[in-house]
C-alpha positions as CSV (number, residue, x, y, z in Angstrom):
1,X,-54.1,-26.1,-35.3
2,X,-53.3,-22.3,-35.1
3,X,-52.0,-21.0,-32.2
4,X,-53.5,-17.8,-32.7
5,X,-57.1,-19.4,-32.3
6,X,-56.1,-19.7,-28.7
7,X,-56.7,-17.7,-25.9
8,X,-53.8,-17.2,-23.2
9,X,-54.3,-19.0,-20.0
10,X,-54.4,-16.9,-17.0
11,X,-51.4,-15.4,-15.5
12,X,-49.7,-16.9,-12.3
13,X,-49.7,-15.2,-9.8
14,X,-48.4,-15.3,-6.3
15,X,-50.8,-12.4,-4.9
16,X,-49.5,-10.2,-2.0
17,X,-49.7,-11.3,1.7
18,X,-51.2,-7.6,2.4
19,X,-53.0,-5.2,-0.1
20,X,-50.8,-4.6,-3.0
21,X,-49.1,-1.3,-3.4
22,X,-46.6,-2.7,-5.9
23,X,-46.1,-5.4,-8.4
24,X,-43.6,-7.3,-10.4
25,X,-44.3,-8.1,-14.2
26,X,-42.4,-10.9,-15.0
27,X,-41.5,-12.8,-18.2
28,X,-40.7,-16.1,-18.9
29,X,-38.1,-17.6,-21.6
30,X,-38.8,-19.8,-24.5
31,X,-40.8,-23.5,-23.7
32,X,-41.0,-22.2,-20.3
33,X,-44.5,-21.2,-18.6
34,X,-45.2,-18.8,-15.6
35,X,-45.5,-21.2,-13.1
36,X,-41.7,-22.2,-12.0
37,X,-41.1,-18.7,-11.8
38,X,-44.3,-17.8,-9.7
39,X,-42.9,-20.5,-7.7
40,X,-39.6,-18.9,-7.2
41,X,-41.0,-15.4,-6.5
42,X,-43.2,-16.8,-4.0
43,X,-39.7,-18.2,-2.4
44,X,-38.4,-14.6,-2.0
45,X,-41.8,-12.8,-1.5
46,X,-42.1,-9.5,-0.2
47,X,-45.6,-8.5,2.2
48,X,-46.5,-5.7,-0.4
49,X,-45.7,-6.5,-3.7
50,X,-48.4,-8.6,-6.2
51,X,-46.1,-11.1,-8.9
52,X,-47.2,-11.3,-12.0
53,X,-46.2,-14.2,-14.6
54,X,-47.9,-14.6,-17.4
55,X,-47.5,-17.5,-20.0
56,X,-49.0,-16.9,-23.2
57,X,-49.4,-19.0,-26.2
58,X,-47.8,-18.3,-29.6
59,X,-46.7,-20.6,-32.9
60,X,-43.0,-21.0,-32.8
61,X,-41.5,-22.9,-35.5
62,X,-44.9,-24.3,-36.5
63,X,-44.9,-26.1,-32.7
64,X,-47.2,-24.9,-30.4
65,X,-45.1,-23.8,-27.8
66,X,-44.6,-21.0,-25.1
67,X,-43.2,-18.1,-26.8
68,X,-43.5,-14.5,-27.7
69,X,-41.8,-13.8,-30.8
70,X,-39.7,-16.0,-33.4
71,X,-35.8,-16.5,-32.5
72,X,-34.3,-16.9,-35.8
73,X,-31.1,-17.2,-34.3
74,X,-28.7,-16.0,-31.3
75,X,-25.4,-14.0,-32.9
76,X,-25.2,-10.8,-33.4
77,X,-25.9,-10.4,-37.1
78,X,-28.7,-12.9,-37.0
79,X,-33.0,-11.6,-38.8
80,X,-35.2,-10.4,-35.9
81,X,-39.0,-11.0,-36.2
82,X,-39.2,-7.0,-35.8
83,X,-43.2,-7.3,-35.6
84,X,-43.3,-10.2,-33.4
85,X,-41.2,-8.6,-30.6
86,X,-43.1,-5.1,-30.9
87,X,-46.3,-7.1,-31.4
88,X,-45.8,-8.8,-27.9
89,X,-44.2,-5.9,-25.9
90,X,-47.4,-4.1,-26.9
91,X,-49.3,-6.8,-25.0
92,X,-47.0,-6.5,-22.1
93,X,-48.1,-2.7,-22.4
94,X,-51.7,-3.7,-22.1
95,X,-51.3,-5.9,-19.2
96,X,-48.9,-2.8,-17.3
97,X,-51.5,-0.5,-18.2
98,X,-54.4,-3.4,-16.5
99,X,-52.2,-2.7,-13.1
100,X,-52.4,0.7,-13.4
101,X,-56.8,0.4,-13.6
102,X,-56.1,-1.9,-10.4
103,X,-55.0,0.7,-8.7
104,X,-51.4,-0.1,-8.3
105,X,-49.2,2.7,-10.5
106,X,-46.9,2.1,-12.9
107,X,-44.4,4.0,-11.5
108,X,-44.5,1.1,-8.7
109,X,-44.0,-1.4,-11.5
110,X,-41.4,-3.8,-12.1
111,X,-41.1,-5.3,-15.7
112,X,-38.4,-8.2,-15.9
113,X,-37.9,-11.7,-17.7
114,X,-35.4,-14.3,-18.1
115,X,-33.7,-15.1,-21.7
116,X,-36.4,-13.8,-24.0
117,X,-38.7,-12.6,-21.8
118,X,-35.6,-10.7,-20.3
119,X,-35.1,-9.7,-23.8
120,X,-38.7,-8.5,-23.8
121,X,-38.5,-6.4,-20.9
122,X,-35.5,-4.4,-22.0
123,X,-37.2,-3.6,-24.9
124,X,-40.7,-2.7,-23.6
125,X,-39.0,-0.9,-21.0
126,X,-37.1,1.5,-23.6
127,X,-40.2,2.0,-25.8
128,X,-43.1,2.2,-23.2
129,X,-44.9,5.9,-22.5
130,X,-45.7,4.4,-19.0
131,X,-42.7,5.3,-16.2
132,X,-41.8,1.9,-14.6
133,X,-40.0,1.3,-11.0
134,X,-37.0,-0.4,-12.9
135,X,-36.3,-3.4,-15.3
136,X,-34.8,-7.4,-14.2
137,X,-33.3,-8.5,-16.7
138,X,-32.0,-12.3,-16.3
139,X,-30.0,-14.2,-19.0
140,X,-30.7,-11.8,-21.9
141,X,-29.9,-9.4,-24.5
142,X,-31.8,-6.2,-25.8
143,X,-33.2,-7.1,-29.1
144,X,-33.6,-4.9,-32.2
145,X,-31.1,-3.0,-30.4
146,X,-29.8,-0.9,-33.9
147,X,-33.4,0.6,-34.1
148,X,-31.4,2.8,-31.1
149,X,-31.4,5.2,-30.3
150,X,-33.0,6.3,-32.9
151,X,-36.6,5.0,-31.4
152,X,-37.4,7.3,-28.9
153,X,-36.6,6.3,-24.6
154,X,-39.6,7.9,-22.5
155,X,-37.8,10.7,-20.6
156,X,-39.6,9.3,-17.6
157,X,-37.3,6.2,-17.7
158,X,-34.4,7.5,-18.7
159,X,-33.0,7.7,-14.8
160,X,-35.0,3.6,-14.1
161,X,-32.6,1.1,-12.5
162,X,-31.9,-1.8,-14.3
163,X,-30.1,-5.3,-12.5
164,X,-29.1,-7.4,-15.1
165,X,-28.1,-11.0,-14.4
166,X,-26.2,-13.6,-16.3
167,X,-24.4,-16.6,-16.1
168,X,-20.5,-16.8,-17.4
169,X,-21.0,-20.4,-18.3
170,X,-24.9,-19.6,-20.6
171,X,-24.2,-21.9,-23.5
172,X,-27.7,-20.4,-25.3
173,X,-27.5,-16.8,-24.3
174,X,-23.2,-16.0,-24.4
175,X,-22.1,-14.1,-21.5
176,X,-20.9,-11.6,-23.8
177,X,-24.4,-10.9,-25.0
178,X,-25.4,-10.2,-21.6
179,X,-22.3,-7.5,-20.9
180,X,-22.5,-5.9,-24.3
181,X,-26.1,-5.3,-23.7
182,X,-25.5,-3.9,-20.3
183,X,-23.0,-1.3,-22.4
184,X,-25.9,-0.4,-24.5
185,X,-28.6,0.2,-21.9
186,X,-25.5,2.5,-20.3
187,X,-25.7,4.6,-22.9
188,X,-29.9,4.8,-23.4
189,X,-30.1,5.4,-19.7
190,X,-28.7,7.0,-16.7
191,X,-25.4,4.5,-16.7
192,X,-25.1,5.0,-13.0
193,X,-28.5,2.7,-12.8
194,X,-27.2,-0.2,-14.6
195,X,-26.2,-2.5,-12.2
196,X,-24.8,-5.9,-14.2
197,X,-23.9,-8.8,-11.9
198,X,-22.5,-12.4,-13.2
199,X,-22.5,-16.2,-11.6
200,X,-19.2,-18.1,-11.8
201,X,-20.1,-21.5,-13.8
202,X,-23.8,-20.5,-13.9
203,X,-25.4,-22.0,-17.3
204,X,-28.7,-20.8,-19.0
205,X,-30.7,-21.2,-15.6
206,X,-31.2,-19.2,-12.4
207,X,-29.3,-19.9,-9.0
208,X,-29.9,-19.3,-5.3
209,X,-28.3,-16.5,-5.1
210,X,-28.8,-14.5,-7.9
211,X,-32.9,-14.7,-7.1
212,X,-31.3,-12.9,-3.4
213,X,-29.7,-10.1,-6.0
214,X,-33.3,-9.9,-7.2
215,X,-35.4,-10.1,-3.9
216,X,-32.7,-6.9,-2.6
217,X,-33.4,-5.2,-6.0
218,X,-37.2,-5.4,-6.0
219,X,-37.1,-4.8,-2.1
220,X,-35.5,-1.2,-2.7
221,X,-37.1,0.1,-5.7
222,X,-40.4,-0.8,-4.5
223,X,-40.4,0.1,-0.7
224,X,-43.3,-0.1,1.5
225,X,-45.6,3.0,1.1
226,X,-45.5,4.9,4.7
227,X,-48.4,4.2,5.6
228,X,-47.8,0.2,5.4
């Protein structure tokens, strides 16, 4: 069976308890599907703001699986499946651009992911035309990050706030992934919009209150419209 014969389920969504003036795009890691995370998002939920969590499917490994691009491996000199990664932020492009015909602009957009979809966001983030609200970026690391700077950062996302997140105890993704790539994004972007925050004995996973950190980071770059 071919994986790309198959057409992506539906995204999860946790729809807005008023109309929707704002959204969050959000990206699951590898094996993982939309769900647990539309599940944690509904946990910290905000009146205003539509979530977004899409889980499509991809051959990994010759496995059907839940994944966006091939991992050949996780040190810094390891390949990168260059054309799966800009292959799959292109359909995270598509599906910004879908929110934008709903009515809700990008500029109110949040992009974010954990491990690769973290990895996913960065990297859409830094090569999308389309001025986003700001980037969550969970367990992760910014991947074909030696194609910069020489690809091109949108101007209009050059001054976007970034929160990234990561456990110091992340067997999968090391911590110093997560801190090096925060370095990186300093010097792509406006540095003073970086915001990096890390969870003392946290492994590859999410906690209680880093998902607070996220709820307070969504909450003030995508404020109520005045009329809400």
């Amino acid at each position: 069976m071919c994986g790309n014969n198959m057409s992506a389920p539906l995204p999860a969504i946790v729809p807005a308890a008023r109309k929707a003036t704002a959204a969050v795009i959000f990206l699951h890691g590898l094996g993982d599907t939309g769900h647990g995370w539309a599940e944690a998002f509904a946990g910290i939920r905000i009146p205003h703001v539509k979530y977004i969590c899409p889980h499509p499917y991809m051959l990994f490994f010759f496995f059907l699986s839940m994944s966006r691009f091939d991992i050949y491996g996780l040190n810094p000199d390891a390949d990168e499946d260059e054309a799966g990664i800009k292959r799959a932020s292109e359909n995270i492009k598509a599906m910004i651009e879908q929110e934008v015909k709903n009515g809700i602009p990008s500029h109110r957009i949040i992009l974010g992911g954990f491990s690769q979809g973290g990895a996913l966001s960065l990297y859409t983030a830094l090569t999308t035309q389309q001025k986003l609200a700001g980037v969550v970026a969970l367990s992760c690391w910014l991947p074909l990050r030696n194609s910069f700077p020489q690809a091109s950062v949108n101007s209009g996302n050059k001054d976007m706030h970034v929160l990234q997140c990561h456990g110091d105890a992340d067997p999968l993704v090391p911590f110093t992934f997560g801190t090096q790539t925060a370095e990186k994004m300093k010097s792509l972007v406006n540095p003073s919009n970086i915001a990096f925050k890390s969870y003392n004995g946290l492994p590859h996973s999410a906690c209680p209150e880093e998902m607070v950190d996220v709820k307070r980071f969504i909450e003030k770059q995508l404020p109520p419209l005045s009329d809400e």
